[in-house]
N, C-alpha and C positions, 0 to 999 in steps of 0.2 A: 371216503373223502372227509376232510376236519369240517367239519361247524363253520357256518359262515354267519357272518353278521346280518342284521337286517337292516333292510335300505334307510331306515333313520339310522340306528346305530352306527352303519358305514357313514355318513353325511358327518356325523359329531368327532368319527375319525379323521375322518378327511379337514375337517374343521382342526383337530388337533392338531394337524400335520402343517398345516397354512399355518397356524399359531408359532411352532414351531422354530421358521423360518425366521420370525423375527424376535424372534428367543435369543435363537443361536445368534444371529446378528446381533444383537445387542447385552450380550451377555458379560463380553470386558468394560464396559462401558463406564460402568462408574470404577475400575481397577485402574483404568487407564493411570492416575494419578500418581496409587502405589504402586506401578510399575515403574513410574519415570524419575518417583524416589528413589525405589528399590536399587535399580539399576543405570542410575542417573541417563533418564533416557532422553530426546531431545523431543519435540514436537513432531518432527522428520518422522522420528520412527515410530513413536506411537500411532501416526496417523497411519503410515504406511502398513503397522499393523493389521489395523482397521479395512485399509484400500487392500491390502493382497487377499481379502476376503473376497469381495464383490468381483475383484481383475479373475480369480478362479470361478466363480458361477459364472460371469463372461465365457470362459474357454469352454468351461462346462456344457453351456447351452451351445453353446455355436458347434463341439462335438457331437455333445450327446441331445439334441434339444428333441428329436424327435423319435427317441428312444420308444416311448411310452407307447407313441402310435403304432409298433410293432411289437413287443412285448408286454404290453398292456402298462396301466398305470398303478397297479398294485405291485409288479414286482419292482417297477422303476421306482416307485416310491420305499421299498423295503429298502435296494440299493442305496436309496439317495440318505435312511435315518441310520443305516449301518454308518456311512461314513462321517455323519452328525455327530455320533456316538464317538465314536473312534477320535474327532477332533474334538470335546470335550473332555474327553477322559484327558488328554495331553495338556489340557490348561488347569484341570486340576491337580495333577503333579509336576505343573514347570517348575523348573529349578532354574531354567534361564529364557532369554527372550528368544531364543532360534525354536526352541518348544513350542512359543506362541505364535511365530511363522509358521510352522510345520501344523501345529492344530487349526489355526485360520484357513490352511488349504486345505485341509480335513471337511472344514464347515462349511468351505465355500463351494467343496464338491457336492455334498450329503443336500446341499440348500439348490445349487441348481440343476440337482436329479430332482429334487423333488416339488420346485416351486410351481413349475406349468401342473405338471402331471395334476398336484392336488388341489390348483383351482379347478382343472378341468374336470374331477371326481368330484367336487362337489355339485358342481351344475350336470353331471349323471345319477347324483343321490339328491337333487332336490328335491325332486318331484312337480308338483304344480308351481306355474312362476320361476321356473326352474332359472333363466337366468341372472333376474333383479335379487330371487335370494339366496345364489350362490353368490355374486358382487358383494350383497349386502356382508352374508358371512366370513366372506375373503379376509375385506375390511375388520369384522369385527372379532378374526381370527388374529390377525397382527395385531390388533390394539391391544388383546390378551397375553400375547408375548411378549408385546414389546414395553405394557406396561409391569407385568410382574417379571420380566427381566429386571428392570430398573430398580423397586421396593423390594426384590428378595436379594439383589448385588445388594443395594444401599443397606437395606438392614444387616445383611450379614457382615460387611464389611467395618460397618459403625460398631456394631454390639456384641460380635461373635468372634471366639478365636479364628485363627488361619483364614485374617481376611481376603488371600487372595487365591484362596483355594475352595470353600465352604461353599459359594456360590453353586460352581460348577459340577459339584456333586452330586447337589439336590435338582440339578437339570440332566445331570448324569443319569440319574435314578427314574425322574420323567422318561423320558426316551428311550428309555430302555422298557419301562409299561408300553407306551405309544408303541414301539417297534414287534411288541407279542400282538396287541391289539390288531395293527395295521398285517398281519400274517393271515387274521381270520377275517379281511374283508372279501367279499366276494370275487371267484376266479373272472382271471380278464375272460371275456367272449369276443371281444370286437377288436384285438389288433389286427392289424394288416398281414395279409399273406404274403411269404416273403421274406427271404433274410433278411437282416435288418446290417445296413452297411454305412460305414461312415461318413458324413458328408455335412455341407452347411445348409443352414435351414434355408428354406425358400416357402414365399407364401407366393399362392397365386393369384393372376392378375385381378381375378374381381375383387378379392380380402385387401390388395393394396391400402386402395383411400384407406377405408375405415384401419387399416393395421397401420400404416401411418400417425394416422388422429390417435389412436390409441398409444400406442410405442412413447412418442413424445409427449403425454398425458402425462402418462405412469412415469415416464424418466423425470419430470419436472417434477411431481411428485415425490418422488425418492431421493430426489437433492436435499427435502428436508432431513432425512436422515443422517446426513451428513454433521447439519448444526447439531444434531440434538445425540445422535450416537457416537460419531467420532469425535467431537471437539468440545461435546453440551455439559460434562464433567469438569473439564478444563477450563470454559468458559465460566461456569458456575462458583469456578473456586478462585479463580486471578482475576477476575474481570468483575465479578459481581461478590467477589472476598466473602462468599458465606464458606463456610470451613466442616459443617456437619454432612457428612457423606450421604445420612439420610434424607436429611433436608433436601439436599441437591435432587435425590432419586425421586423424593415427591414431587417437586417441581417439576422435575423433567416427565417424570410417570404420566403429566396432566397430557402430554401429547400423545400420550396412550388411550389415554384416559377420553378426551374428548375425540378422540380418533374411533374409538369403539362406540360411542352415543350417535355420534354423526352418522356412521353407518349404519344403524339399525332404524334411524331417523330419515335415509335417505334413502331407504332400500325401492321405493315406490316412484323416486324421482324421476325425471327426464334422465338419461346419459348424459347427454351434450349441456343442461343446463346446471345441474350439476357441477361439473366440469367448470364448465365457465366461472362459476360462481366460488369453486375452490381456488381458481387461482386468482382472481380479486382479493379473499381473506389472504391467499399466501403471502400478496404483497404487501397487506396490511401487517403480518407477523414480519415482514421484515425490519420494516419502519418500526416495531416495537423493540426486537434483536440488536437494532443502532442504538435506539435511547437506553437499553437497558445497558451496555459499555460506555454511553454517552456518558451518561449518572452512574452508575453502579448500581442499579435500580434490580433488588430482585424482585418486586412487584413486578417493573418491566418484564423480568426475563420470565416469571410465570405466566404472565399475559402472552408472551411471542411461544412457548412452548403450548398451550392450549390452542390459540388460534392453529398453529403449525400444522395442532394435530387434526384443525376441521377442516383446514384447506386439505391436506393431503389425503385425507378421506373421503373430500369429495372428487378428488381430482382420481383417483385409485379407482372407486367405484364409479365415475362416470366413463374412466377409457378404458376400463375390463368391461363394462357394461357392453360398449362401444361395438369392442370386437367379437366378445360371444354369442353375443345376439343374430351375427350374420354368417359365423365357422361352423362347417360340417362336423357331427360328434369326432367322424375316424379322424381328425387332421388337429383336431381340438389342444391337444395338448402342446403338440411342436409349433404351431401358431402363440402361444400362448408363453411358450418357453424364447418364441419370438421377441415376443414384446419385453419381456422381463430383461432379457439380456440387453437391450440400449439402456433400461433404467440402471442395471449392476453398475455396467460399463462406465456412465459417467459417474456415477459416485464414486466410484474407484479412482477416476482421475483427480477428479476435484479431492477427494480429500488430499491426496498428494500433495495437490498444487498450493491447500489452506496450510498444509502442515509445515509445508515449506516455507511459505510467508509469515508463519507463526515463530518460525526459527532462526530464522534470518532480519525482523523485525518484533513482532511480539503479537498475543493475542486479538490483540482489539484492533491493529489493522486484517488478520486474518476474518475476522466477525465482518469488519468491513467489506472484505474482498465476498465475502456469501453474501451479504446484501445487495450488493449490486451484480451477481454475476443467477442468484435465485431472481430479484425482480425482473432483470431482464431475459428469465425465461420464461416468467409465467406470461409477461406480455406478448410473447412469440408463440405460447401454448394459448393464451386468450385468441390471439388473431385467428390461429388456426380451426380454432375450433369453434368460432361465430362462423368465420367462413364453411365450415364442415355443417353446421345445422341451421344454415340457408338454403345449403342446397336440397333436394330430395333425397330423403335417407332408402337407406337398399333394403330391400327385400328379405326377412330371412329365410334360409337355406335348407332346402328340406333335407330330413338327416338321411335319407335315401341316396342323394347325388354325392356319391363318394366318390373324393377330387383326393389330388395325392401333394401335400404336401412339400 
């Protein structure tokens, strides 16, 4: 039998693999620009770009979301960096935009094989506190990718030949370590007996409420992604006219950046107060995201990228907190591949919807239409979730009572 990792070393995998996810996701992000030169592209389609990523980890999960919980989450996770691999390598040899469709669906299979799975390895590799610092690390695994996705695009593409290829190679090359790495983490033991057959996830009735409260957390949550990965390059360069690609990626990176502090800040919080309290800041980042197209303010728009990134860290860590706290280990992952999939979902539509009003009108009412269509969700995720930690919170679930997903 090969060498296996040990239960730290697996956690910092499983950690790399969550990083990962919003690597890959945010890896065209600041190209967006030279591709629209490149290939005179309209707002339309770069977003949609963007959205056919998240619309396939959608299909993804609602496929395959409870994969893991029958063949464990080591090899679903191998599956899921094979096809991460496979849709970078294609954007760094596109030669035209139908390459960067065809890699998007690549990345948006590889990301939702493997986004449940490797939150739910990490709260099996935590050890003590096992839930608050898997949350915490989730968190502080996306702030890793998602902020040196941004300063390794933005430098390469400012300073470096083959700016729209150099990127992708040195994440080419990541992942391909990750992928040896993630082979020697320990054999699964605990999937379900059982063929494993295709179908749509279901949570059962006790996990409702709280996978509810969580689900619509985490999708409010990831509507920031939206301003800051599909459109945040775009905005940065027509709306706020700074012109330096790296510039723009430090700016944007702060939502990385303070998204990773917040978490490692929060790991000990309440769920639900947390929560609450991210989406108060998010509305605050909105009202910065107007004035910063009101003015052309890029003080503004650094200020609305930092806050973005402490509300959507507390909002992430308080509704994954929410639900792993009460999920049986065996269901863990397809529960969890649950909740992810409403958050894909509507980022995929919305960027659509911005890209389309950016094309048909111009950026700054597109800026517009996310401010008011993010404030009025985090007011609906606030409501829900004062109402959710009033009531009496549930009991968690001994990992013995194994329920079936």
């Amino acid at each position: 039998m090969a060498t296996e990792l040990s239960q730290k070393a697996s956690f910092w995998v499983a950690a790399g693999i969550v990083a990962h996810t919003l690597w890959t996701s945010a890896a065209p992000a600041m190209a967006y620009p030279l591709y629209s030169a490149q290939w005179h592209l309209t707002p339309t389609i770069t977003t949609t770009i963007f959205a056919i990523y998240p619309i396939v980890v959608v299909a993804t999960l609602i496929t395959f979301g409870d994969l893991s919980d029958h063949i464990g989450p080591r090899m679903t996770m191998l599956y899921g960096l094979m096809a991460s691999i496979a849709g970078v390598f294609l954007f760094a040899i596109a030669r035209d935009v139908w390459m960067l469709f065809v890699g998007r669906v690549f990345m948006g299979l590889g990301v939702g094989l493997s986004a449940g799975p490797s939150t739910a390895a990490l709260v099996d590799y935590a050890g003590k506190d096992a839930t608050e610092r898997a949350s915490s690390m989730t968190i502080s695994g996306q702030a890793v990718g998602f902020a040196a996705s941004l300063l390794v695009g933005g430098l390469l593409i400012q300073y470096a030949p083959f700016p729209t290829h150099l990127s992708f190679l040195v994440l080419l090359f990541l992942l391909v370590i990750l992928g040896g790495l993630t082979y020697f983490l320990p054999r699964d033991t605990n999937a379900m007996s059982g063929q494993w057959k295709l179908r749509l996830p279901r949570v059962e009735r006790s996990l409702r409420r709280p996978f509810i409260v969580s689900a619509i957390t985490v999708m409010t949550a990831y509507t920031h992604g939206v301003t800051v990965g599909s459109l945040g390059s775009q905005f940065a360069r027509e709306l706020v006219q700074s012109s330096n690609v790296f510039v723009n990626s430090v700016a944007l990176s702060l939502f990385g950046i303070s998204l990773g502090i917040t978490g490692l800040l929060s790991r000990r919080a309440d769920p639900s107060k947390a929560a609450i309290l991210g989406t108060v800041i998010s509305i605050g980042a909105m009202v910065l995201l107007a004035g910063a197209a009101i003015f052309r303010s890029l003080a503004l728009f650094i200020a609305m990228a930092a806050a973005s990134g402490t509300g959507y860290a507390l909002m992430v860590y308080g509704g994954l907190a929410i639900i792993t706290g009460v999920t049986p280990k065996d269901v863990r992952g397809g529960v969890l591949s649950g909740v992810f999939l409403f958050a894909y979902l509507f980022t995929g539509i919305l960027a659509v919807i911005l890209g389309k009003i950016a094309t048909l009108s111009d950026l700054a009412h597109a800026a517009f239409a996310e401010v008011l269509v993010m404030s009025a969700l985090c007011l609906a995720t606030l409501i829900l979730l004062v109402a959710y930690a009033r009531r009496e919170p549930l009991s968690p679930p001994s990992e013995t009572c194994a329920t079936k997903a």
